[in-house]
BANU-325240 format. One record per residue (C-alpha): residue in three letters; residue number from 1; x, y, z. Coordinates in Angstrom, 3 decimals. Layout:
<nodes>
+------+-----+----------+----------+----------+
: rest :  nr :       c1 :       c2 :       c3 :
+------+-----+----------+----------+----------+
:  ALA : NUM :        X :        Y :        Z :
...
+------+-----+----------+----------+----------+
</nodes>
This chain:
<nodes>
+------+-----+----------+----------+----------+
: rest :  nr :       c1 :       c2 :       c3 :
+------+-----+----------+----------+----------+
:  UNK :   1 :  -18.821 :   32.058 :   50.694 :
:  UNK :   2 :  -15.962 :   31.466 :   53.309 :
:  UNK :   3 :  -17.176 :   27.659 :   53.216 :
:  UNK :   4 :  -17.176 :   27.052 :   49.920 :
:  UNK :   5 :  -14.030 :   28.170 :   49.300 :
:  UNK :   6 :  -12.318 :   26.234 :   52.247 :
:  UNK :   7 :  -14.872 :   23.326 :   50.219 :
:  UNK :   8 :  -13.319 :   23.956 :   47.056 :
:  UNK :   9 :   -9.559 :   24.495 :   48.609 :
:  UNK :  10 :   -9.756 :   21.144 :   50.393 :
:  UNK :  11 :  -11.273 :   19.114 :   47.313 :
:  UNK :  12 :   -8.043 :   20.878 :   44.997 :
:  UNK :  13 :   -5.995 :   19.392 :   47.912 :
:  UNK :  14 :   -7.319 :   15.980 :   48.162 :
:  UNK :  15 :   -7.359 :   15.374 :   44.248 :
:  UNK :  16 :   -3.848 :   16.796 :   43.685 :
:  UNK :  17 :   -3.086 :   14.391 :   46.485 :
:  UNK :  18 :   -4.748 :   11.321 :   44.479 :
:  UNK :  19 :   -3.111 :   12.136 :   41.631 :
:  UNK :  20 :    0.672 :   12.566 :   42.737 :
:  UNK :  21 :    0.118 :    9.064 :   45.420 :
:  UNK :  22 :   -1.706 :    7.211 :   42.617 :
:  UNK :  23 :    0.687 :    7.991 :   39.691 :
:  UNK :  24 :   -1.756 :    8.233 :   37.266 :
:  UNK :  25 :   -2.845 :    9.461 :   33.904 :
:  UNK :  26 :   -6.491 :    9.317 :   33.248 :
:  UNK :  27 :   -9.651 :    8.275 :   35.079 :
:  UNK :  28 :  -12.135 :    5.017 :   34.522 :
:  UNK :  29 :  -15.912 :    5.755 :   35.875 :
:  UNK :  30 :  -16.630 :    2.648 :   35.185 :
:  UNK :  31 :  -14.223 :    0.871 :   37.383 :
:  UNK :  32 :  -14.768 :    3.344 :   40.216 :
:  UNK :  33 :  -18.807 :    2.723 :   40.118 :
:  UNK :  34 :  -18.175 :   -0.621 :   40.577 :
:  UNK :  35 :  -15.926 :   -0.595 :   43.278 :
:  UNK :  36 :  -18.668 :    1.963 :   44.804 :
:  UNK :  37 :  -20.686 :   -1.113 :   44.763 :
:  UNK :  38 :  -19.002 :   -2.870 :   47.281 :
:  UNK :  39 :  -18.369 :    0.354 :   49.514 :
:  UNK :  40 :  -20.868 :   -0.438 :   52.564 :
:  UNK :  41 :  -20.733 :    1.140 :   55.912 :
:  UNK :  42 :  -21.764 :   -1.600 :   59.385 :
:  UNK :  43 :  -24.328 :    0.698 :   60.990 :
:  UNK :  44 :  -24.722 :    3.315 :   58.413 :
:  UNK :  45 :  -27.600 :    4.566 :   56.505 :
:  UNK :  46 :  -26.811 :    5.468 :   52.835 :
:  UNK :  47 :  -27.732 :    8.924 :   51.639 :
:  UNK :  48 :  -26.914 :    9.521 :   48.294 :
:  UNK :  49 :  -24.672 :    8.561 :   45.226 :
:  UNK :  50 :  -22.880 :   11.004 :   43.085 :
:  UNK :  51 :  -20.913 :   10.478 :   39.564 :
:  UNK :  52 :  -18.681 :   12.883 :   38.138 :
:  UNK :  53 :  -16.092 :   11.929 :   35.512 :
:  UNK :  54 :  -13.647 :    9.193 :   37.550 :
:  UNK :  55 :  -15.189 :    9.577 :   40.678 :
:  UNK :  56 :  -18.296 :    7.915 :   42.953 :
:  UNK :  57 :  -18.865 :    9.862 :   45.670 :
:  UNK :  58 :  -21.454 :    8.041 :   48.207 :
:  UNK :  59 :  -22.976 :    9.696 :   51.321 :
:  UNK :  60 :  -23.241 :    7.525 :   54.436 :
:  UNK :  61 :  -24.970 :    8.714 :   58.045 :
:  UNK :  62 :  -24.549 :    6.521 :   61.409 :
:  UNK :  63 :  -23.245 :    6.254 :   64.939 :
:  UNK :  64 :  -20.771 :    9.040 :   65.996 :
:  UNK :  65 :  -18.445 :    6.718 :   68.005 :
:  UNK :  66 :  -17.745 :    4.191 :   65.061 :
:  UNK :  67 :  -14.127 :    3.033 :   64.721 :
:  UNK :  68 :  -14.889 :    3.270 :   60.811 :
:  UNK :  69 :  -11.842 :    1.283 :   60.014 :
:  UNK :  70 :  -13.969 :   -2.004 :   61.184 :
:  UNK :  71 :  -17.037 :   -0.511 :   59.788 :
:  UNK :  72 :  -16.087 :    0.446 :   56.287 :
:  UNK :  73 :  -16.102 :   -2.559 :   53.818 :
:  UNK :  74 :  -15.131 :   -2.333 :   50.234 :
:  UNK :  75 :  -13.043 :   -4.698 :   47.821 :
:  UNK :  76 :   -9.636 :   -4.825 :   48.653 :
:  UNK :  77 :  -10.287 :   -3.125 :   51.892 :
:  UNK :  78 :   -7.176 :   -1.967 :   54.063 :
:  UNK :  79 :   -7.917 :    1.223 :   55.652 :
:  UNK :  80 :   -4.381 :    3.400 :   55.789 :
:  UNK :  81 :   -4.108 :    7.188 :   57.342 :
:  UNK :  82 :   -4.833 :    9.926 :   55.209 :
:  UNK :  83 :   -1.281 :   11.716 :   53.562 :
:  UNK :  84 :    0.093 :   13.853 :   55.988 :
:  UNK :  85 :    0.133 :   17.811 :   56.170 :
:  UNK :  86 :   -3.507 :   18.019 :   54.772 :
:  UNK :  87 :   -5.228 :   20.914 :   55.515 :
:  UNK :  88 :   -7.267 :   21.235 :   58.948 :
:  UNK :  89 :   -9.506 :   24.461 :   57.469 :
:  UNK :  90 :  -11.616 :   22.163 :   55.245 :
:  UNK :  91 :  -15.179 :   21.252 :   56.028 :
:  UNK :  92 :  -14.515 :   17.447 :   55.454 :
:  UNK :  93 :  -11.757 :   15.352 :   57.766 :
:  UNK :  94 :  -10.049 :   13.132 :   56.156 :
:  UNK :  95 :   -9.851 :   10.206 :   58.064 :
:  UNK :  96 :   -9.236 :    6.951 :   55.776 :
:  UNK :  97 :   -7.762 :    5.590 :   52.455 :
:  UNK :  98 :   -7.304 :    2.459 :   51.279 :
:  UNK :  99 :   -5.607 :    1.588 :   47.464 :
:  UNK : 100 :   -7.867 :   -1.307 :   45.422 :
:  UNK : 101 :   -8.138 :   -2.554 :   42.424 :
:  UNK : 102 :  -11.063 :   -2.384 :   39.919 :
:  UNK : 103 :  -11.846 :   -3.833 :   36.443 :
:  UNK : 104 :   -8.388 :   -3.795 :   36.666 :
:  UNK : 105 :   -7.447 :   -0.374 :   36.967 :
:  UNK : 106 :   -5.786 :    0.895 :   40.282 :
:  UNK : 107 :   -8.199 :    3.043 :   42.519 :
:  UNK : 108 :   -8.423 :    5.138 :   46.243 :
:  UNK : 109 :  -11.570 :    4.845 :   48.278 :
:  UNK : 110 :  -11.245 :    7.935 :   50.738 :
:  UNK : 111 :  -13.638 :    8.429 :   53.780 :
:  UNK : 112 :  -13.839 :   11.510 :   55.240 :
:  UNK : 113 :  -16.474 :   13.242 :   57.787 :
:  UNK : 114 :  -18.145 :   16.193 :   58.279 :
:  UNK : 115 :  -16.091 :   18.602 :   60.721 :
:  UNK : 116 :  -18.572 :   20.429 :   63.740 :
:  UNK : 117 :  -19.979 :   23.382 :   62.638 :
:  UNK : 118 :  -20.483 :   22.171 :   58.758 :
:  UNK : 119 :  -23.996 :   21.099 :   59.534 :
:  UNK : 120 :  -25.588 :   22.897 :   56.877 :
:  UNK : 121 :  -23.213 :   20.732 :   53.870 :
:  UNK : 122 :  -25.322 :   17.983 :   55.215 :
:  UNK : 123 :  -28.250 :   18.653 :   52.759 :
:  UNK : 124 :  -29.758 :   15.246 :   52.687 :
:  UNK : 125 :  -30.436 :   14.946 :   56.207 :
:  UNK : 126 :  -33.593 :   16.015 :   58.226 :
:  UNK : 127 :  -33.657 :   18.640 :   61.118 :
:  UNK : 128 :  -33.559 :   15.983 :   63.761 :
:  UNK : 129 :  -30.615 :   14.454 :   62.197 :
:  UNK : 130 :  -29.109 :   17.676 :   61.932 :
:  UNK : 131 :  -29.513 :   18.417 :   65.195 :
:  UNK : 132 :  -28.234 :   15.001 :   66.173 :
:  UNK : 133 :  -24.848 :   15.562 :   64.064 :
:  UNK : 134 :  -24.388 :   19.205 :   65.787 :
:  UNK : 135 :  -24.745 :   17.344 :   69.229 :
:  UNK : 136 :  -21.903 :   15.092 :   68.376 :
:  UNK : 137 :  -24.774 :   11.765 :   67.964 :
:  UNK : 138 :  -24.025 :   10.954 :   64.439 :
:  UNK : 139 :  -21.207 :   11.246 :   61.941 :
:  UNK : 140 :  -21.931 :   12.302 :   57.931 :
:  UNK : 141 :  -19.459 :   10.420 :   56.067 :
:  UNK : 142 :  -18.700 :   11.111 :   52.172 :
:  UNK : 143 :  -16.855 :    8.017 :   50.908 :
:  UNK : 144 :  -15.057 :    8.368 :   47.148 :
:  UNK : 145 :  -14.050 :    5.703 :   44.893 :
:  UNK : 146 :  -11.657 :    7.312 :   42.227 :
:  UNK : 147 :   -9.678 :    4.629 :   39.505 :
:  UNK : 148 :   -7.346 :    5.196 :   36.947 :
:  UNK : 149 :   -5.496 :    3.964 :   34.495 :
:  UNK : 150 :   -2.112 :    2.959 :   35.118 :
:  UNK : 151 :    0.617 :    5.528 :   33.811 :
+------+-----+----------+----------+----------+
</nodes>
């Protein structure tokens, strides 16, 4: 229960955070599936893909000692730091953003990882794998495309 709410908590904090940087009004699912499309990950094995109103959310595992702003390709790519004064409690990291644009509607990719000791959030993986990512051997990356329409 305590993880799901530190879940929850950090997901409030990372939306409010998209919407106050981006400036923006109302979502477009259809511009942020297609930037998901070019969201690809140099040594990474995709996991999963998840739609929910303006927002792709796709699951990536791979090499723990990736410099993911060289591995991490998607249109308009130009990984930035996260904000600043995010909250360290949450089960995700929050490592990279980068602003794009999309059917021509202005959009955030986000990559964060999986923090040690969150092994169980990583549902799609096997126990070797799991094992692996508690070792330090791989990294669990969620990558989100969200886009929205210009205020």
């Amino acid at each position: 229960m305590r993880n799901a709410r530190r879940m929850l908590r950090g997901g409030l904090t990372a939306a409010a955070v998209l919407l106050l940087t981006a400036g923006c009004v109302s979502g477009n699912a259809g511009a942020s599936r297609e930037l998901a499309d070019s969201i690809k990950v140099e040594g990474f094995r995709q996991l999963a893909e998840h739609h929910k109103a303006d927002t792709t959310r796709l699951v990536f595992v791979g090499p723990a000692e990736t410099d993911l702003s060289q591995a991490v390709q998607a249109k308009d790519w130009s990984p930035q730091p996260p904000p600043s004064g995010l909250p360290d409690t949450t089960p995700f990291e929050w490592v990279l953003q980068s602003a794009a644009r999309s059917e021509g509607h202005d959009c955030t990719v986000m990559v964060r990882r999986l923090r040690p000791g969150n092994e169980a959030l990583a549902t799609e993986l096997n126990a070797e794998e799991k094992r692996e990512l508690s070792e330090g051997k791989l990294s669990y990356l969620e990558i989100s495309s969200v886009c929205m329409d210009a205020a």
